[in-house]
Predicted model as a PDB file, atoms N, CA, C, CB and O in Angstrom, pLDDT in the B-factor column:
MODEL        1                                                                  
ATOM      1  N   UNK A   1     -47.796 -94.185 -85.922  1.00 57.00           N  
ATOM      2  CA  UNK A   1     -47.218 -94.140 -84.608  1.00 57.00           C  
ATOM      3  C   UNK A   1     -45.700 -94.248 -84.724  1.00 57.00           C  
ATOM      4  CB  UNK A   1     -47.790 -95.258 -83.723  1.00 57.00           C  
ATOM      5  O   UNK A   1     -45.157 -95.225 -85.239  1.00 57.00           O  
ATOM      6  N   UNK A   2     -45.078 -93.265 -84.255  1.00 61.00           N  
ATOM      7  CA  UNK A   2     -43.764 -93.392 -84.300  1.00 61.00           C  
ATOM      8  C   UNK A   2     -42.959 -94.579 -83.066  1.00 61.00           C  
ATOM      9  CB  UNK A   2     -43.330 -91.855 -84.143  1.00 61.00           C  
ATOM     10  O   UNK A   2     -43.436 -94.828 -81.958  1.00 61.00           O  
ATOM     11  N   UNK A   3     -41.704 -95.153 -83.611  1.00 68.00           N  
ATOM     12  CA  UNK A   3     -41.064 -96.016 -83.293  1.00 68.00           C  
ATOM     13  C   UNK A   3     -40.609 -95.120 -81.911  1.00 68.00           C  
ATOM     14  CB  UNK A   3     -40.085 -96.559 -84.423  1.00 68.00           C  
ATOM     15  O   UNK A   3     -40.632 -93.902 -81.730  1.00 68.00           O  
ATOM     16  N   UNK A   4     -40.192 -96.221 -81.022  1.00 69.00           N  
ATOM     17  CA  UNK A   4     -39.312 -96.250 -80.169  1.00 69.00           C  
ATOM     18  C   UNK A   4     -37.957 -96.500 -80.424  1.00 69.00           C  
ATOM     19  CB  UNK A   4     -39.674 -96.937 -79.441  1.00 69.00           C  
ATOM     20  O   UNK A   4     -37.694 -97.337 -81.287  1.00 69.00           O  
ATOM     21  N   UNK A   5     -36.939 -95.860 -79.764  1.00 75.00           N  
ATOM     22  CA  UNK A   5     -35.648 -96.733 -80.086  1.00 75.00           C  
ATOM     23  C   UNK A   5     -35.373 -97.351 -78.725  1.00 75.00           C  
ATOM     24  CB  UNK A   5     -34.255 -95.821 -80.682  1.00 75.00           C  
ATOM     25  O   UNK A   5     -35.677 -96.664 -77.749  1.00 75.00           O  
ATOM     26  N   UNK A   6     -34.877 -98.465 -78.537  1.00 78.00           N  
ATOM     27  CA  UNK A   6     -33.677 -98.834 -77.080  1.00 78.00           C  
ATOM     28  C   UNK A   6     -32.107 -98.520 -77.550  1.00 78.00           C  
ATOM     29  CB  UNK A   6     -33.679-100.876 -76.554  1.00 78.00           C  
ATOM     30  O   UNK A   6     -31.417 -98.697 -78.554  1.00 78.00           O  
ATOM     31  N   UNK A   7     -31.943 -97.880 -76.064  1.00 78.00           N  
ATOM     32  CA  UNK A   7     -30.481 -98.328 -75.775  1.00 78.00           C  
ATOM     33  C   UNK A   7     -30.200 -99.112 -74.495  1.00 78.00           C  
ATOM     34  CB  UNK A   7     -29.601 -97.116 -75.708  1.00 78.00           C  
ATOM     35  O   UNK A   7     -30.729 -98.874 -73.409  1.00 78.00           O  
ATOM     36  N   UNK A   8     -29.370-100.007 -74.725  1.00 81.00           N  
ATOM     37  CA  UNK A   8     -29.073-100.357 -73.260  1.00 81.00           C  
ATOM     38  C   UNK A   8     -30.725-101.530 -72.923  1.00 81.00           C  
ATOM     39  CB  UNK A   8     -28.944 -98.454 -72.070  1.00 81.00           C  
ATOM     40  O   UNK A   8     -30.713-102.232 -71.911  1.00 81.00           O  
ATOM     41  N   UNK A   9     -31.399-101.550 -73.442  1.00 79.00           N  
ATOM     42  CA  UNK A   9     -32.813-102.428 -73.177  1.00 79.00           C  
ATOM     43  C   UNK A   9     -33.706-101.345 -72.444  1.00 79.00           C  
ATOM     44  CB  UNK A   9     -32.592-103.978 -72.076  1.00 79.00           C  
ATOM     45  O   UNK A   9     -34.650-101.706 -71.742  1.00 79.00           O  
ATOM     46  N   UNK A  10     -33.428-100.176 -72.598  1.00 81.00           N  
ATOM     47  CA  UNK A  10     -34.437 -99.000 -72.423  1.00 81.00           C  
ATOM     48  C   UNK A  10     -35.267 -98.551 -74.013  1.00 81.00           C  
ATOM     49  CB  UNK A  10     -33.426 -97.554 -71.769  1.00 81.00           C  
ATOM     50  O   UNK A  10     -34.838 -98.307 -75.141  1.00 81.00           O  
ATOM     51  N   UNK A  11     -36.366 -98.591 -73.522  1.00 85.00           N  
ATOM     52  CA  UNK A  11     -37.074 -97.274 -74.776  1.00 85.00           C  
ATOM     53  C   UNK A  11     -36.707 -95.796 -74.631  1.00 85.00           C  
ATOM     54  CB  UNK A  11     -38.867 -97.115 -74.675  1.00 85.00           C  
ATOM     55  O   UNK A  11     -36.608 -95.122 -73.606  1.00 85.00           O  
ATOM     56  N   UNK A  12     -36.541 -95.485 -75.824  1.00 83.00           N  
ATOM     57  CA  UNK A  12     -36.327 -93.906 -75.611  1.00 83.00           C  
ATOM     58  C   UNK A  12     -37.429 -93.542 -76.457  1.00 83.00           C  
ATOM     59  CB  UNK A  12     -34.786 -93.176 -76.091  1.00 83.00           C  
ATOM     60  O   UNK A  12     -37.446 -94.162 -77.521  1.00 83.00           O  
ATOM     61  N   UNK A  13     -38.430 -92.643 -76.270  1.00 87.00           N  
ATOM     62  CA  UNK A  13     -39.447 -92.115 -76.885  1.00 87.00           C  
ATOM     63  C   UNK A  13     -39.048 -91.449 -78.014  1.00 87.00           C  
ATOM     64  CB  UNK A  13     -40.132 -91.362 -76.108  1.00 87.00           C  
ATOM     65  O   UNK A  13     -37.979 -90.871 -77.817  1.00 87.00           O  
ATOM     66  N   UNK A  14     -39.594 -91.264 -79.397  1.00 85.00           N  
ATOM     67  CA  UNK A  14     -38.858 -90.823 -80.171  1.00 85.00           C  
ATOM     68  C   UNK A  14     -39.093 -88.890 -79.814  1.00 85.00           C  
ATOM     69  CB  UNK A  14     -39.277 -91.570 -81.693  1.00 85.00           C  
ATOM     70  O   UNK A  14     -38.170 -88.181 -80.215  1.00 85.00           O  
ATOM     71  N   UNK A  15     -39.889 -88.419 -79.338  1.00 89.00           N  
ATOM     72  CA  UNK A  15     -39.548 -87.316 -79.280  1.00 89.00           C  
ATOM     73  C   UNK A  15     -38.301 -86.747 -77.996  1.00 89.00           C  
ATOM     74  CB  UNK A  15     -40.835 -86.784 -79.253  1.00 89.00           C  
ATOM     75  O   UNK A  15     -37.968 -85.672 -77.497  1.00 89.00           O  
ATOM     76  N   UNK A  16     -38.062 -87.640 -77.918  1.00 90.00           N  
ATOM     77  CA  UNK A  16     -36.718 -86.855 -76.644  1.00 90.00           C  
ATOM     78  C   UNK A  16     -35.553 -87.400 -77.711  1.00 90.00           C  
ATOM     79  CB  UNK A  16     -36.501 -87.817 -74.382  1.00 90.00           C  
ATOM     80  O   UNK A  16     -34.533 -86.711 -77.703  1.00 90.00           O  
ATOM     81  N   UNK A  17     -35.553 -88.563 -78.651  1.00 90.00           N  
ATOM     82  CA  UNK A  17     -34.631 -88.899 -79.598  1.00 90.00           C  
ATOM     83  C   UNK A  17     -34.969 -87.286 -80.819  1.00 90.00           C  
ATOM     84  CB  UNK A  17     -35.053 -90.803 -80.276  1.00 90.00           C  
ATOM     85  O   UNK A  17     -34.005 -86.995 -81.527  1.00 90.00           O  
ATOM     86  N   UNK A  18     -36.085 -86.508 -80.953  1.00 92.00           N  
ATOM     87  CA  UNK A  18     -36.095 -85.630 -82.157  1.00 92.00           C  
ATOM     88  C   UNK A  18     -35.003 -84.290 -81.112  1.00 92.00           C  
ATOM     89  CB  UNK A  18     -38.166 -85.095 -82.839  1.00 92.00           C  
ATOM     90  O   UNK A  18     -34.024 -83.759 -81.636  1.00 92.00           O  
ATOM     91  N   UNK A  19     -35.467 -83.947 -79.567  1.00 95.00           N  
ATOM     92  CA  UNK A  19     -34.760 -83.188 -79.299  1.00 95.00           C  
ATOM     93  C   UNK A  19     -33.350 -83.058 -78.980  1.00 95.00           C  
ATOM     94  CB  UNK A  19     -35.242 -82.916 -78.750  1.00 95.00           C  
ATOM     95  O   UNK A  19     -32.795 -81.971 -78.822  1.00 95.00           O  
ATOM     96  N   UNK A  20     -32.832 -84.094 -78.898  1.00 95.00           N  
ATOM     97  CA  UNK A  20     -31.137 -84.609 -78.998  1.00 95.00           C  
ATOM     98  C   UNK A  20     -30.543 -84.044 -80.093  1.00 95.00           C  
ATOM     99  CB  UNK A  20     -30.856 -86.253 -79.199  1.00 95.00           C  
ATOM    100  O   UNK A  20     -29.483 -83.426 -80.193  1.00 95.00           O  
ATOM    101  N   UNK A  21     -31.883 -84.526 -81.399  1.00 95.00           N  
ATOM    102  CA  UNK A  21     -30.729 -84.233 -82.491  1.00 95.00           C  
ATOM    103  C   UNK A  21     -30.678 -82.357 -82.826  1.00 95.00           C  
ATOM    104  CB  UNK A  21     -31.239 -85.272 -84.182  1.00 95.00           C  
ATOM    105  O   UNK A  21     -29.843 -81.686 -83.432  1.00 95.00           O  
ATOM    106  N   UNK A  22     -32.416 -81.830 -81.875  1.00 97.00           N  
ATOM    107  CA  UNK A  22     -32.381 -80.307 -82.306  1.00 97.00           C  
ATOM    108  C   UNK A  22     -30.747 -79.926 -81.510  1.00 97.00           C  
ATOM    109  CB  UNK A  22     -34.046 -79.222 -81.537  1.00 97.00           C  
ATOM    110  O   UNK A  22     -29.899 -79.135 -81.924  1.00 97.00           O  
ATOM    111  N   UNK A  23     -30.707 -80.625 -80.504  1.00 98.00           N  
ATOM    112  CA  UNK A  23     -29.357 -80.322 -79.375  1.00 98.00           C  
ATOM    113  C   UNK A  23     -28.210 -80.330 -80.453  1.00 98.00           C  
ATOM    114  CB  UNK A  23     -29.026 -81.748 -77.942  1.00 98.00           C  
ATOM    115  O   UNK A  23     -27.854 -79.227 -80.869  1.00 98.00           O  
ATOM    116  N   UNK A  24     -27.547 -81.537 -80.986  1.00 98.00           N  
ATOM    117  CA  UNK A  24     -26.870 -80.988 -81.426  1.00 98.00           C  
ATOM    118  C   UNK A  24     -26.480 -80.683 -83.020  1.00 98.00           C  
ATOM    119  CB  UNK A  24     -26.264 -81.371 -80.810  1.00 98.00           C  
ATOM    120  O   UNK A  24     -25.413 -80.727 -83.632  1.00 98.00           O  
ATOM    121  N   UNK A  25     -27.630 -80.406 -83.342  1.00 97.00           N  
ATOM    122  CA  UNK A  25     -27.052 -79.618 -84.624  1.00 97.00           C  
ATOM    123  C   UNK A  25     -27.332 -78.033 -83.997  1.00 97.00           C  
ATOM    124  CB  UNK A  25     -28.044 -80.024 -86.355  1.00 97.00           C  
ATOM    125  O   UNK A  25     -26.743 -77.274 -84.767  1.00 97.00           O  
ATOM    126  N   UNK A  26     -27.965 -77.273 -82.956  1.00 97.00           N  
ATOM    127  CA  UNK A  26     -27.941 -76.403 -82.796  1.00 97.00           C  
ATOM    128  C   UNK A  26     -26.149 -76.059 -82.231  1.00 97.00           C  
ATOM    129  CB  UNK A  26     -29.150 -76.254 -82.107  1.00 97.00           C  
ATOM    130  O   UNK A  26     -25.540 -75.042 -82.562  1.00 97.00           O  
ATOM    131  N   UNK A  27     -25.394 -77.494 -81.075  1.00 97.00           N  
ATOM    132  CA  UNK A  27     -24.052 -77.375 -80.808  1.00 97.00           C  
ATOM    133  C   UNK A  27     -23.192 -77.014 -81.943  1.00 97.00           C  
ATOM    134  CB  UNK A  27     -23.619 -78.523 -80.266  1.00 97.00           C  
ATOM    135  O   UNK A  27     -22.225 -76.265 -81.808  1.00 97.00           O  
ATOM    136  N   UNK A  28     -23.656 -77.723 -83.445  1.00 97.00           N  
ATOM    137  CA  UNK A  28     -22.863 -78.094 -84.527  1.00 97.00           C  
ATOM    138  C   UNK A  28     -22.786 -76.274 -85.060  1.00 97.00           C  
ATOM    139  CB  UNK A  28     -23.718 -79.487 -85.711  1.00 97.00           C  
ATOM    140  O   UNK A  28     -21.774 -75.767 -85.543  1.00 97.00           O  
ATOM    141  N   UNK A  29     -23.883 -75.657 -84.860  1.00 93.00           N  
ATOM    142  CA  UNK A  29     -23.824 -74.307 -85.360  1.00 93.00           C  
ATOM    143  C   UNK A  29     -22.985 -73.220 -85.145  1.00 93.00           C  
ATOM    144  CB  UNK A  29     -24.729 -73.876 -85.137  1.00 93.00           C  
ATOM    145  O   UNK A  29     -22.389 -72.405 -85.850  1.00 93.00           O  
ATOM    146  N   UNK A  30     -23.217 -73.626 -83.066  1.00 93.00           N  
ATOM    147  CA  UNK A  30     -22.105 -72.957 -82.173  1.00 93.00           C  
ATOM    148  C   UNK A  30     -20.796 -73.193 -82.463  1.00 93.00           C  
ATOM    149  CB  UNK A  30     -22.192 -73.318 -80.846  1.00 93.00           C  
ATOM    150  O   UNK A  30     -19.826 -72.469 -82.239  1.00 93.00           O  
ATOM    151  N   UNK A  31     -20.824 -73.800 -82.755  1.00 93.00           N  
ATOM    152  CA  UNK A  31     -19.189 -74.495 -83.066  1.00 93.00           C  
ATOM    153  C   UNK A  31     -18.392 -73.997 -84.390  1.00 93.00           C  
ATOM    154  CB  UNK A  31     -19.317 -76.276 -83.322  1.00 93.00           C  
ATOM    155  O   UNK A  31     -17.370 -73.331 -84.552  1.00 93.00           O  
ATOM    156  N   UNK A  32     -19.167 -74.517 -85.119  1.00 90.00           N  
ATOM    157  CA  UNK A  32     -19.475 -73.552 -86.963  1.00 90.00           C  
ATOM    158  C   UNK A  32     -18.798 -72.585 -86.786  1.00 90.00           C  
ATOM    159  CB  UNK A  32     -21.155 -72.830 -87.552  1.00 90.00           C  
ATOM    160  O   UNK A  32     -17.675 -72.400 -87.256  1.00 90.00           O  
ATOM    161  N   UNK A  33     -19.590 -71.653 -85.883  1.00 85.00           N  
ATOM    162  CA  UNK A  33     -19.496 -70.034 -85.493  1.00 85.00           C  
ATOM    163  C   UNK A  33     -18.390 -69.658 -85.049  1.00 85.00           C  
ATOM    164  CB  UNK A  33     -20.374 -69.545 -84.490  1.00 85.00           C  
ATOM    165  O   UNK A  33     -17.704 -68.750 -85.518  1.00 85.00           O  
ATOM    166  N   UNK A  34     -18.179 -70.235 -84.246  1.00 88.00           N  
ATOM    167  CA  UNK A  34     -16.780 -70.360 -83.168  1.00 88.00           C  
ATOM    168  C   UNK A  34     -15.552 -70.510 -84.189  1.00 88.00           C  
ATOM    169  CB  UNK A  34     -16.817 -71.954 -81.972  1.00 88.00           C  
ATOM    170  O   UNK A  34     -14.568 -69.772 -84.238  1.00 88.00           O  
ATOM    171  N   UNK A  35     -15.778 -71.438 -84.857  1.00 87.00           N  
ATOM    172  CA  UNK A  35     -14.257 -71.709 -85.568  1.00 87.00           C  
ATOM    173  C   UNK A  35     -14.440 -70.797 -86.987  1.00 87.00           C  
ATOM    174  CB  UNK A  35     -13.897 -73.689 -85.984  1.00 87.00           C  
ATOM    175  O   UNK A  35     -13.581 -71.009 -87.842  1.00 87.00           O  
ATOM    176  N   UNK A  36     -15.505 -69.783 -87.310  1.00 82.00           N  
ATOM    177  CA  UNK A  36     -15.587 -68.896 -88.394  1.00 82.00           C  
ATOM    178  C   UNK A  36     -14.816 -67.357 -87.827  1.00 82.00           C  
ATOM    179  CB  UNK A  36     -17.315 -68.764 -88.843  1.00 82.00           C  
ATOM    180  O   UNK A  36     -13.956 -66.699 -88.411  1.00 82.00           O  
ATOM    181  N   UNK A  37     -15.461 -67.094 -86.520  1.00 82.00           N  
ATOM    182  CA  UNK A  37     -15.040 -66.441 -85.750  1.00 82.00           C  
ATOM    183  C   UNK A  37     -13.438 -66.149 -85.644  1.00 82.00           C  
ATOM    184  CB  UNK A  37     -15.575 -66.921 -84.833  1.00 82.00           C  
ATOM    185  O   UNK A  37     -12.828 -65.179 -86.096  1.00 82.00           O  
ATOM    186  N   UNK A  38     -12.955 -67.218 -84.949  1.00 86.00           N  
ATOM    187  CA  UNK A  38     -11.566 -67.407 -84.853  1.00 86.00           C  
ATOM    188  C   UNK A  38     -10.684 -67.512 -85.976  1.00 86.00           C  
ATOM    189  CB  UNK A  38     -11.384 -68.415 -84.204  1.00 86.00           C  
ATOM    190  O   UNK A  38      -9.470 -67.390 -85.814  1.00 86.00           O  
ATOM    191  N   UNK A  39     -11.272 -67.764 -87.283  1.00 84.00           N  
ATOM    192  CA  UNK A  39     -10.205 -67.991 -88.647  1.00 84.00           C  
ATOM    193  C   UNK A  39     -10.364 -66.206 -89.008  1.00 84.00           C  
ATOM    194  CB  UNK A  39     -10.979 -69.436 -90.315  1.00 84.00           C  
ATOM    195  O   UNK A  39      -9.890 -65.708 -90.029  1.00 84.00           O  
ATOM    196  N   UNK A  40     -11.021 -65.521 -88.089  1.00 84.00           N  
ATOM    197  CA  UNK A  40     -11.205 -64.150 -89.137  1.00 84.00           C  
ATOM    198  C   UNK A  40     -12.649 -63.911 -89.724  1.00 84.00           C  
ATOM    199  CB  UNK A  40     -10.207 -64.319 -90.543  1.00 84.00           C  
ATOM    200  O   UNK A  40     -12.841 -62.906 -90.407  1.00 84.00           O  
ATOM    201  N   UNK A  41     -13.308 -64.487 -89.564  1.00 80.00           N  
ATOM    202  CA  UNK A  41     -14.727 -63.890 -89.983  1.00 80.00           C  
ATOM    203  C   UNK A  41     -14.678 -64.138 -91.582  1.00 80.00           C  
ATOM    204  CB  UNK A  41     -14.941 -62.083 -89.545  1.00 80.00           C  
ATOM    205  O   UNK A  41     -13.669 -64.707 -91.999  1.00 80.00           O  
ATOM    206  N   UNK A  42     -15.609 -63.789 -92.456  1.00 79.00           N  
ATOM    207  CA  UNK A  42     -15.687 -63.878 -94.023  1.00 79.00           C  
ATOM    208  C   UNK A  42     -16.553 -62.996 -94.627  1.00 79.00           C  
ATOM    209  CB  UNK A  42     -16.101 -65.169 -94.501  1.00 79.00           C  
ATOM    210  O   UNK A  42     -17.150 -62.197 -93.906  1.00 79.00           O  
ATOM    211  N   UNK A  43     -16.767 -62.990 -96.040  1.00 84.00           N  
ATOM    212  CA  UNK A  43     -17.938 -62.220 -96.419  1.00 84.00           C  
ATOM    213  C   UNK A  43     -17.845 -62.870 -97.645  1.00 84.00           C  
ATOM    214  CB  UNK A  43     -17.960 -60.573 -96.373  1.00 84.00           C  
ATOM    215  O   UNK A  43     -17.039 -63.529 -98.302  1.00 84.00           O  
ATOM    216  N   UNK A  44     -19.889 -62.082 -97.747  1.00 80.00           N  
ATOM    217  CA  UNK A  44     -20.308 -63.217 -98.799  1.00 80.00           C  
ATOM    218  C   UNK A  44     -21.149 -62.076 -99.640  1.00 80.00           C  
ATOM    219  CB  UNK A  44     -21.348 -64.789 -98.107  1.00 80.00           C  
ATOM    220  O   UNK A  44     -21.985 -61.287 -99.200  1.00 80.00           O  
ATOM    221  N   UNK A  45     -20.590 -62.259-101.197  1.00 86.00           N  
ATOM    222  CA  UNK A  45     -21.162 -60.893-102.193  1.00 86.00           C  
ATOM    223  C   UNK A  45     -21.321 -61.856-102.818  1.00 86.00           C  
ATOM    224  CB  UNK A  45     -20.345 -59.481-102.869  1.00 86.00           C  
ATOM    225  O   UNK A  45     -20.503 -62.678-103.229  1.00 86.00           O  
ATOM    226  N   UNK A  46     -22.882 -61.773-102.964  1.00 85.00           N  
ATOM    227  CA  UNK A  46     -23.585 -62.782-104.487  1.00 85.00           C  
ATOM    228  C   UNK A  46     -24.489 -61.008-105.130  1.00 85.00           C  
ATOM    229  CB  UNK A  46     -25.449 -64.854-103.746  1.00 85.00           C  
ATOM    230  O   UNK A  46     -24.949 -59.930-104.751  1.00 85.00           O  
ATOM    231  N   UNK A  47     -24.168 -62.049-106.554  1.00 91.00           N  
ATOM    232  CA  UNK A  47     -25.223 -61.039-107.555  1.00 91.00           C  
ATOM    233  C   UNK A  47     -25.894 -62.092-108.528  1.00 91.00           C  
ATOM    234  CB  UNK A  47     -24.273 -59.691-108.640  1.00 91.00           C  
ATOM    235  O   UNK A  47     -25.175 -62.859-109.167  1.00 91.00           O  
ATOM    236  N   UNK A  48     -27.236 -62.128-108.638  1.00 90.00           N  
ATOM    237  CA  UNK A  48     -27.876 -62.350-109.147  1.00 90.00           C  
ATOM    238  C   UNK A  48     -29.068 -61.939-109.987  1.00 90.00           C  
ATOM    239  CB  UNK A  48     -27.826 -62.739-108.675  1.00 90.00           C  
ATOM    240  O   UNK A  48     -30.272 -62.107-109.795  1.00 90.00           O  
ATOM    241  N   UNK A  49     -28.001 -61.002-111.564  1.00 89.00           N  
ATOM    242  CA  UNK A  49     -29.179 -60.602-112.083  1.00 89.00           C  
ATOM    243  C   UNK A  49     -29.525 -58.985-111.278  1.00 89.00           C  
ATOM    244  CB  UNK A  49     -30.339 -61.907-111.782  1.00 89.00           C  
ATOM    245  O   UNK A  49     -28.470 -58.387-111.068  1.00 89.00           O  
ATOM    246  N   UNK A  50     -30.687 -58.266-110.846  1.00 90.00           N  
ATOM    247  CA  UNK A  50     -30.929 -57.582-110.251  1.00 90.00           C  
ATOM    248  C   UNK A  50     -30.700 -58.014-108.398  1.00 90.00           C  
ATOM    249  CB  UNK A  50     -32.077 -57.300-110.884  1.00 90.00           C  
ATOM    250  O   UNK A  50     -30.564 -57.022-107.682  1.00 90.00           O  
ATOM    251  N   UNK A  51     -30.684 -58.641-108.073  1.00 91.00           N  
ATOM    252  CA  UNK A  51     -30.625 -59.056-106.924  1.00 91.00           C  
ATOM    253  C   UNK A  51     -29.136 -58.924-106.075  1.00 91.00           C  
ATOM    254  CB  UNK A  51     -31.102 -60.332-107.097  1.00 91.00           C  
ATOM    255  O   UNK A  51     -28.361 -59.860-106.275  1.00 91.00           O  
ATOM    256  N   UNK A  52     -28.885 -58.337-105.569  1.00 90.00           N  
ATOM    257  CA  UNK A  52     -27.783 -58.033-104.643  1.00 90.00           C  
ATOM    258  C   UNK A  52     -27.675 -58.503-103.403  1.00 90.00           C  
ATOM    259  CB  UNK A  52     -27.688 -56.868-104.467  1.00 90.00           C  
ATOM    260  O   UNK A  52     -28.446 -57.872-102.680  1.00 90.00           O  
ATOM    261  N   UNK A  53     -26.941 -59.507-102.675  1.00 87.00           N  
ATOM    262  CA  UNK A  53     -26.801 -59.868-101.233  1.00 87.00           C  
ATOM    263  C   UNK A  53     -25.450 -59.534-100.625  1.00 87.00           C  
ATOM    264  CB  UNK A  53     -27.042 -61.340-101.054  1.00 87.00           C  
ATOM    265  O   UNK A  53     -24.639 -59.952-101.451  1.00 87.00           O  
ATOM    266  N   UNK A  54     -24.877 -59.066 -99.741  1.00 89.00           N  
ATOM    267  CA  UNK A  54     -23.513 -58.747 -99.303  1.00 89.00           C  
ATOM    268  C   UNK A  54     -23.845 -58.447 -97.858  1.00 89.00           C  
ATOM    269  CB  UNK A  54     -22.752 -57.495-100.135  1.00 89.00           C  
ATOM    270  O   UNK A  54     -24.423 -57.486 -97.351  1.00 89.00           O  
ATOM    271  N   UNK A  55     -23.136 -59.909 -97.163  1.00 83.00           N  
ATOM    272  CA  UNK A  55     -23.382 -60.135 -96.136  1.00 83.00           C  
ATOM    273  C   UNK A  55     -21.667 -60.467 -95.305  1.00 83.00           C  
ATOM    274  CB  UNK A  55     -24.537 -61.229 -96.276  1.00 83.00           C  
ATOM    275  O   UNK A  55     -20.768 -61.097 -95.861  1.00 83.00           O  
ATOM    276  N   UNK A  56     -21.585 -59.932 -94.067  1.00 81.00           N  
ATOM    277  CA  UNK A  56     -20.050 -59.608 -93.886  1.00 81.00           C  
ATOM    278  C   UNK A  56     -20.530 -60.740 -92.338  1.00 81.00           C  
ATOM    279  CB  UNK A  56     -19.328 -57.377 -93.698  1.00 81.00           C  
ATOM    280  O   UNK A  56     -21.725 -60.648 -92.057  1.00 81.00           O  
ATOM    281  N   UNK A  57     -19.834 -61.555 -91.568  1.00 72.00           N  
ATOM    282  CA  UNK A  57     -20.079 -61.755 -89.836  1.00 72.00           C  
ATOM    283  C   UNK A  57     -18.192 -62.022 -89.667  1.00 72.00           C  
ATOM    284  CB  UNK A  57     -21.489 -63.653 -89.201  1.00 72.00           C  
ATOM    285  O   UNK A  57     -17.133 -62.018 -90.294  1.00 72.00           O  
ATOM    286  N   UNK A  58     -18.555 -62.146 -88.879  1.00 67.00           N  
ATOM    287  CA  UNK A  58     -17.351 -62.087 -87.870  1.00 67.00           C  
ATOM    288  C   UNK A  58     -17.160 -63.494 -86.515  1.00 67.00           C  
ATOM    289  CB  UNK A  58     -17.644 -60.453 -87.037  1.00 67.00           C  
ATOM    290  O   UNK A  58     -16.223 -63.460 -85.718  1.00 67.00           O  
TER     291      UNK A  58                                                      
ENDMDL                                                                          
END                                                                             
């Protein structure tokens, strides 16, 4: 059985505590993006062997 946490002398159920954190590491991504975006975008050439990846975003 999973824990509860309190804040404040409230329980918070732990699944509304698991979707907070999907919240913000999905923000942390947007953000990621945002400031990859704005420096100019990048690109990424790996070789491995036979294996080729070359991936460009913006």
């Amino acid at each position: 059985m999973a824990r509860a946490r309190t804040v404040a002398g409230h329980a918070i159920p732990g699944i509304v505590v698991f979707f907070f954190w999907v919240v913000v590491v999905i923000l942390a991504i947007i953000v990621l993006a945002f400031v990859v975006h704005w420096a100019g975008g990048g690109a990424l050439h790996l070789r491995l062997g036979h294996f080729f990846l070359d991936v460009g975003f913006s």
